[in-house]
C-alpha positions, -999 to 999 in steps of 0.1 A, spaced: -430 75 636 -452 43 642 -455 13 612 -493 9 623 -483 -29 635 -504 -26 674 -479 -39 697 -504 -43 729 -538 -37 739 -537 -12 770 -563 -7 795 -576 28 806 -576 24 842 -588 63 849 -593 95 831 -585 131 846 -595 160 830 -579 196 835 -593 225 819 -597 212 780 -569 187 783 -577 155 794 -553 128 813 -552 92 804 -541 63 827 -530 33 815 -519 -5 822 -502 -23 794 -476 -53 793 -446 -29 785 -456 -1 811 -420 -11 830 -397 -5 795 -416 31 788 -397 64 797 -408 102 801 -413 118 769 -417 89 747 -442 89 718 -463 60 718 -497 58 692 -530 53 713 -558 43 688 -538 55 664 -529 91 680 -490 98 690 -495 106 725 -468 116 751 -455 98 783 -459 122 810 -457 101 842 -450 67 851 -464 54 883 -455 15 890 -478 -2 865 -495 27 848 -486 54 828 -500 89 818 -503 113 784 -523 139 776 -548 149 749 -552 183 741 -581 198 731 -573 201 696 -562 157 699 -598 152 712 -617 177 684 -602 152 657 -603 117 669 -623 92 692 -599 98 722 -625 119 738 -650 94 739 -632 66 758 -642 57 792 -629 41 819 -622 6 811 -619 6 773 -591 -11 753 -564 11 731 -544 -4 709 -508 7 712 -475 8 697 -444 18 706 -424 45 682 -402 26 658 -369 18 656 -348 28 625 -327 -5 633 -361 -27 627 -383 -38 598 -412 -19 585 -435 -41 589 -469 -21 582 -465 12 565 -447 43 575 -473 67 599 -470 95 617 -497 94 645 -512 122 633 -548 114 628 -568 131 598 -600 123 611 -626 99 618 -648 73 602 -677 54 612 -682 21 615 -707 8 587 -705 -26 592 -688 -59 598 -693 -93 577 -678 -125 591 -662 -140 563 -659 -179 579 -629 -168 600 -615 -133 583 -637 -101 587 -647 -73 562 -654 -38 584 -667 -10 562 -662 25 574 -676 55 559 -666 91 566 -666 125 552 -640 126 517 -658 156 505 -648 181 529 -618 164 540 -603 157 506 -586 121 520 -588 94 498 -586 62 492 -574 35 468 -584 -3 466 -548 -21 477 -535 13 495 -524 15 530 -549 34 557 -543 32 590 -572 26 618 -572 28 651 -533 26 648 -533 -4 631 -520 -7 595 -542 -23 572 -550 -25 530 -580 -10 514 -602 -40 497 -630 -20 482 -629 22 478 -656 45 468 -664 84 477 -667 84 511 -665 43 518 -643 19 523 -636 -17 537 -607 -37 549 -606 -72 553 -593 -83 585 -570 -120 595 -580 -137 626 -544 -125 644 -554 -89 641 -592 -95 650 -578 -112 683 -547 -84 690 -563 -54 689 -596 -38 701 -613 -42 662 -632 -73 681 -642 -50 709 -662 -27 678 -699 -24 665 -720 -7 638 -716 35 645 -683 30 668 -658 57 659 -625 52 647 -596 69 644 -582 74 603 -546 81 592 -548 85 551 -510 72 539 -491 97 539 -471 92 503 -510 93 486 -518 128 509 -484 142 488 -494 128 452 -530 141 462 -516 172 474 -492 180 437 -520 171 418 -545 197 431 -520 220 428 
């Protein structure tokens, strides 16, 4: 369980593939504290520590992981915003999420708002049935952020200056792919009241 706050920006320093899984590399500032078999969210996607080798580390996606989320598409090179699994001894400081992506959104556009920034995303409701609600919790990329504006298939966030700088949102442009974790409390209440 992750609170969508991105701890670190790690580096993919080389990617492996093996039959439909694929191996990830990384570098990040807490590579030395990380042990086998912890969970940490990559883009937004709980991912598994399978090796540690001095400054770098390995997980694996799946091929179900790289059917639903950006993962797939990362090279060499690009930044990932990670976060360690929480502590039940710390403060929730974003919202409670899993690292179980839903699925994925599109970047529609960004408007520099003299020093904030509102990204607008669009992806597919209709089939999906994920929603959301102006002032809810969705998390991108890993990152735990509030809806501004909501409407069938759209949405936008507004985004401070700290998290433009700490996470790879700067590193995006128009029809980039993100990763999408709907709340989870909202996927319940939507759930009951289709029933």
């Amino acid at each position: 369980m992750f609170t969508g706050i991105v701890e670190n920006i790690g580096t993919i320093e080389r990617i492996e593939k093996e039959e439909s899984n694929v191996h990830f590399w990384l570098s990040c500032a807490f590579t030395n504290e990380l042990k086998i078999d912890q969970s940490v969210s990559h883009n937004g996607v709980c991912l598994t520590v399978v090796e540690i080798s001095d400054a770098i580390y390995k997980v694996t996606a799946i091929d179900e992981t790289l059917k639903k989320t950006n993962l797939g598409q990362l090279l060499a090179g690009n930044k990932v915003n990670l976060e360690r699994c929480m502590r039940f001894n710390d403060r929730l400081d974003g919202h409670i999420v899993q690292g179980h992506v839903d699925q994925t959104a599109v970047l529609k556009s960004i408007e520099n708002e003299k020093g904030s920034y509102v990204l607008t995303f669009l992806y597919d409701e209709i089939s999906s049935g994920n929603v959301t609600v102006p002032k809810g919790s969705i998390c991108v990329n890993g990152i735990s952020l509030t809806v501004v504006d909501s409407k069938v298939g759209e949405f936008s966030v507004a985004i401070i200056p700290y998290t433009w700088e700490n996470t790879n949102l700067h590193e995006l442009k128009s029809g980039d792919i993100v990763n999408l974790e709907f709340d989870i409390i909202g996927k319940y209440i939507q759930r009951l009241m289709n029933r």
